[in-house]
MIPAGU-111557 format. One record per residue: x, y, z of N, C-alpha, C in turn. Coordinates in steps of 0.001 Angstrom, whole numbers, padded with zeros to 6 digits, always signed. Layout:
XYZXYZXYZ...
***
This chain:
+074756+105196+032680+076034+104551+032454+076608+105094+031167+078125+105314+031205+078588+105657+029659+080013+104479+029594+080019+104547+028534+081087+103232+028070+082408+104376+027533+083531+104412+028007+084777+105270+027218+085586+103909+027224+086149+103839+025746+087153+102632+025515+087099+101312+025981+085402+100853+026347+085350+100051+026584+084770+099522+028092+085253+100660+028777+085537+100956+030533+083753+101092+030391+083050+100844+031591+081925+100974+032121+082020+102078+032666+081682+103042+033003+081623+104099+033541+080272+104532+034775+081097+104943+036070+079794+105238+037120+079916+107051+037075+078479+107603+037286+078327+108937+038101+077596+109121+039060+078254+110071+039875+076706+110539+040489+076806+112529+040894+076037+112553+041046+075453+114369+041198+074821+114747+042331+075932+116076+042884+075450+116351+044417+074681+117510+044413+074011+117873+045061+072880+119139+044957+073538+119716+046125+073361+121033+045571+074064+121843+046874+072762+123202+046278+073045+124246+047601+072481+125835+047589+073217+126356+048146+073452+127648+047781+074232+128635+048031+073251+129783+048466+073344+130153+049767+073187+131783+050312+073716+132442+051888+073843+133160+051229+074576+134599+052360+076194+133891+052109+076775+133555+051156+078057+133201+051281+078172+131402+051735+077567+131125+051730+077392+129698+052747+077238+129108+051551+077874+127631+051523+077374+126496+050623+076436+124998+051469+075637+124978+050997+075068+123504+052006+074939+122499+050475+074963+120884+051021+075142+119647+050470+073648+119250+050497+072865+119390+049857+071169+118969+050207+070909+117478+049726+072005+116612+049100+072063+115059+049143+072144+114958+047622+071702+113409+047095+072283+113390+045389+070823+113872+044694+071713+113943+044047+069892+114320+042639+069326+112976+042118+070011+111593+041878+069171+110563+041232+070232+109443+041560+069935+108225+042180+070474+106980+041962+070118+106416+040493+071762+106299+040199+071588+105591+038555+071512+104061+039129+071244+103423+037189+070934+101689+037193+072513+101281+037451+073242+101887+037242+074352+101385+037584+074823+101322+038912+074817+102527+039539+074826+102282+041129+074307+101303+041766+072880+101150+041235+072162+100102+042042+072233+099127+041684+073007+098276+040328+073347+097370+040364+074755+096877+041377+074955+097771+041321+076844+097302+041718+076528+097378+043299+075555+098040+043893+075404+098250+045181+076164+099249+045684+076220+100521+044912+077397+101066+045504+076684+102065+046702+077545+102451+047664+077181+103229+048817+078502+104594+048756+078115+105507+049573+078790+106749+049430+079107+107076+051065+080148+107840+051130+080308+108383+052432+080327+110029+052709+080382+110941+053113+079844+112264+052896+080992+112496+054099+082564+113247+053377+082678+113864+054980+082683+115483+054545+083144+116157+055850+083018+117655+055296+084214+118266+056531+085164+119031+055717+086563+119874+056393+086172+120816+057360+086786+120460+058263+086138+121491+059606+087558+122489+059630+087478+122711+060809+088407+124316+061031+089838+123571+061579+089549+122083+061483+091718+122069+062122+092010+121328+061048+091013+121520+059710+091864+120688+058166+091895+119378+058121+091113+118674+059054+090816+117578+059082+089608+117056+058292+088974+115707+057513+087765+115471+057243+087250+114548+058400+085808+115198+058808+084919+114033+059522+083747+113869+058738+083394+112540+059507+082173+111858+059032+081527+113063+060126+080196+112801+059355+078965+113225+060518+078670+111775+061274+077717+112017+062330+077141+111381+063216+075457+110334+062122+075754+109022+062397+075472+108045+061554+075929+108291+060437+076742+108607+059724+077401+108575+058477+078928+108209+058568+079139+107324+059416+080768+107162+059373+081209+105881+058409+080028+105052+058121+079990+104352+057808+079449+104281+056208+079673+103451+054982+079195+104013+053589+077433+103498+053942+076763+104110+052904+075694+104439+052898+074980+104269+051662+073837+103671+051547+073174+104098+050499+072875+105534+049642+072546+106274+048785+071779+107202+048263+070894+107651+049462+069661+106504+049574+068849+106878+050295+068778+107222+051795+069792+106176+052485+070303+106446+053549+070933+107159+054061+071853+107924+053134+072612+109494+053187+071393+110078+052991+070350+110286+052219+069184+111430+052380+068476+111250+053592+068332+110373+054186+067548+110162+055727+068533+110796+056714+069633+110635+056618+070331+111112+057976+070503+112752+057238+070317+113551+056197+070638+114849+055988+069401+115340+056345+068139+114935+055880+066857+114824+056650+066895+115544+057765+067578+114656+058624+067388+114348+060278+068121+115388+060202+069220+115575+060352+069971+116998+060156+069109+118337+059358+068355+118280+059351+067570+119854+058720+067470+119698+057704+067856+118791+056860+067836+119135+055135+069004+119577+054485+070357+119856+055150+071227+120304+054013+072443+120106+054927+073938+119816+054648+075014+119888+055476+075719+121422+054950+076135+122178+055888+076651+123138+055100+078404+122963+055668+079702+123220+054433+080714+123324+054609+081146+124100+053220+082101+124592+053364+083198+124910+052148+084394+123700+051415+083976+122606+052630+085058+121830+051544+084353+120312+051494+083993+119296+050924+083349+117855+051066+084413+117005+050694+084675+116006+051040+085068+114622+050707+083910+113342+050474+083442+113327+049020+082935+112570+048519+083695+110951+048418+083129+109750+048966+083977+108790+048545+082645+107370+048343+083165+106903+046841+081804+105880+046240+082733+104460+047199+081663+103436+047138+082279+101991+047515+081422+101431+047028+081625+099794+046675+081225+098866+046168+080058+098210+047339+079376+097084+047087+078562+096493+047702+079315+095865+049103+080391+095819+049267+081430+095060+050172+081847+095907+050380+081901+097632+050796+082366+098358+051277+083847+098678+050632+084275+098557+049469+085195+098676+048979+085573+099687+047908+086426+101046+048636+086550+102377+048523+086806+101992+047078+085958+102257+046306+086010+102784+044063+086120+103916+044061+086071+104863+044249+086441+106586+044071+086300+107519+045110+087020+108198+044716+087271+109830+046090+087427+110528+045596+086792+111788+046032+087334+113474+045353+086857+114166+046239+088072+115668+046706+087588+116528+047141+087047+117155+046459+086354+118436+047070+085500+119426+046536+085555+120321+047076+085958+121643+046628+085876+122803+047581+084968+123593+046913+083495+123714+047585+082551+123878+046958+082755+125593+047397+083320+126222+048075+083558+127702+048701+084333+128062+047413+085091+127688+046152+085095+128215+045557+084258+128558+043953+083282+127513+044183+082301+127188+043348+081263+128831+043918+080690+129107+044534+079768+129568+045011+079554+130907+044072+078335+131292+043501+078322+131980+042227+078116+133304+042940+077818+134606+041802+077668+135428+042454+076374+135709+043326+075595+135316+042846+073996+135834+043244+073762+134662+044706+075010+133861+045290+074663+132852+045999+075566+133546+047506+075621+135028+047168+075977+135804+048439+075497+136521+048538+074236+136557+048032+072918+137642+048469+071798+137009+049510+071390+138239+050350+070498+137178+051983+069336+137407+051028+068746+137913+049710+067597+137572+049757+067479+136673+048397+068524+136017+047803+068180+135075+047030+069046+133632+047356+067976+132703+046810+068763+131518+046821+068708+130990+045780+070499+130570+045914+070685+129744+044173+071134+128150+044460+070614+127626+043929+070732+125986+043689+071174+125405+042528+072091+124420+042621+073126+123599+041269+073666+122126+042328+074101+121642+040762+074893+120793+040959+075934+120466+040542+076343+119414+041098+077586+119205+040340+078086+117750+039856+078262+116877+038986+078346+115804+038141+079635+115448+038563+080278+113913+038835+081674+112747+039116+081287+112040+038020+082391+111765+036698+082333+110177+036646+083643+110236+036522+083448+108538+036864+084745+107747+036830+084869+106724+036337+085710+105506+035456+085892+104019+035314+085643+103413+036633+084912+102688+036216+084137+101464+037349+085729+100271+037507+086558+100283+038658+087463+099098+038584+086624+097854+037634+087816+097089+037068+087850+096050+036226+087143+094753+037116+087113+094611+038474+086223+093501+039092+084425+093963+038544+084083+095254+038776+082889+095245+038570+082248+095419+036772+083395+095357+036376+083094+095564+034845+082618+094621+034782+082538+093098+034827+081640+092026+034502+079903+091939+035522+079608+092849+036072+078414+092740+036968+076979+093282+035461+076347+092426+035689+075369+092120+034503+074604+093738+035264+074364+094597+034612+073596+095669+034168+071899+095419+033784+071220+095288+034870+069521+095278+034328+069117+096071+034402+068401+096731+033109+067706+098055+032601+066115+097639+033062+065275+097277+033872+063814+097590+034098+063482+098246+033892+062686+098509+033184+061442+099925+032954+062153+101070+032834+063180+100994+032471+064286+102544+032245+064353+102707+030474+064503+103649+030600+064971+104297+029144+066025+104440+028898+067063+103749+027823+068345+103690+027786+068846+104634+026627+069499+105563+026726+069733+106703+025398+071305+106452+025572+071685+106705+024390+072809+106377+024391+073852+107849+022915
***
């Protein structure tokens, strides 16, 4: 969690790999204490070829962290597209942030070679709306640096 002007602040970080030109979505790198207090869930869509975003198949719906890693799982381990629509929601399904991503222009050089593979990520934050700014924050067994 980071505090700017007061504002509570949420992130989260998507893992992707890059090779032969291709980008794939391999799920998040870490559920923060803040996510999991607020209950927040994510939806994963990805831009197909008529410029539209779809959900995948069991993902139309928001999702846990973990539950988006079970259905990418089931899918092979990675979604691959050039463009994502990331979108966070609250415990009540209530859309808190969206951003595209056109990860096809992210893609480095060495991540269009067939015999290497390169892996990164990439970091969202945003102000947490003013309803969840009062949701009590419990630190268990975490290390809080500030």
């Amino acid at each position: 969690m980071t505090t700017t002007n007061g504002h509570q602040r949420l992130s989260f970080t998507a893992d992707f790999y890059f090779e032969n030109g291709k980008a794939y979505f391999t799920g998040f790198a870490l559920e923060t204490v803040v996510s999991v207090n607020i209950g927040a869930k994510y939806q994963v869509l990805v831009k197909r070829e008529d410029g539209k975003f779809w959900s995948l198949k069991k993902m139309e719906s928001p999702l846990s962290q973990d539950d988006v890693q079970k259905v990418i799982d089931e899918l092979g381990g990675s979604i691959m597209g050039e463009e994502f629509l990331f979108k966070v929601f609250d415990k009540n399904d209530k859309e808190i942030f969206g951003t595209r991503f056109n990860v096809s222009e992210r893609i480095p050089p060495d991540g269009y070679s067939n015999d290497k593979l390169v892996m990164t990520n990439y970091s969202w934050v945003f102000d947490l709306p003013e309803y969840l700014q009062q949701v009590k924050i419990e630190f268990s067994n975490s290390i809080v640096t500030t």
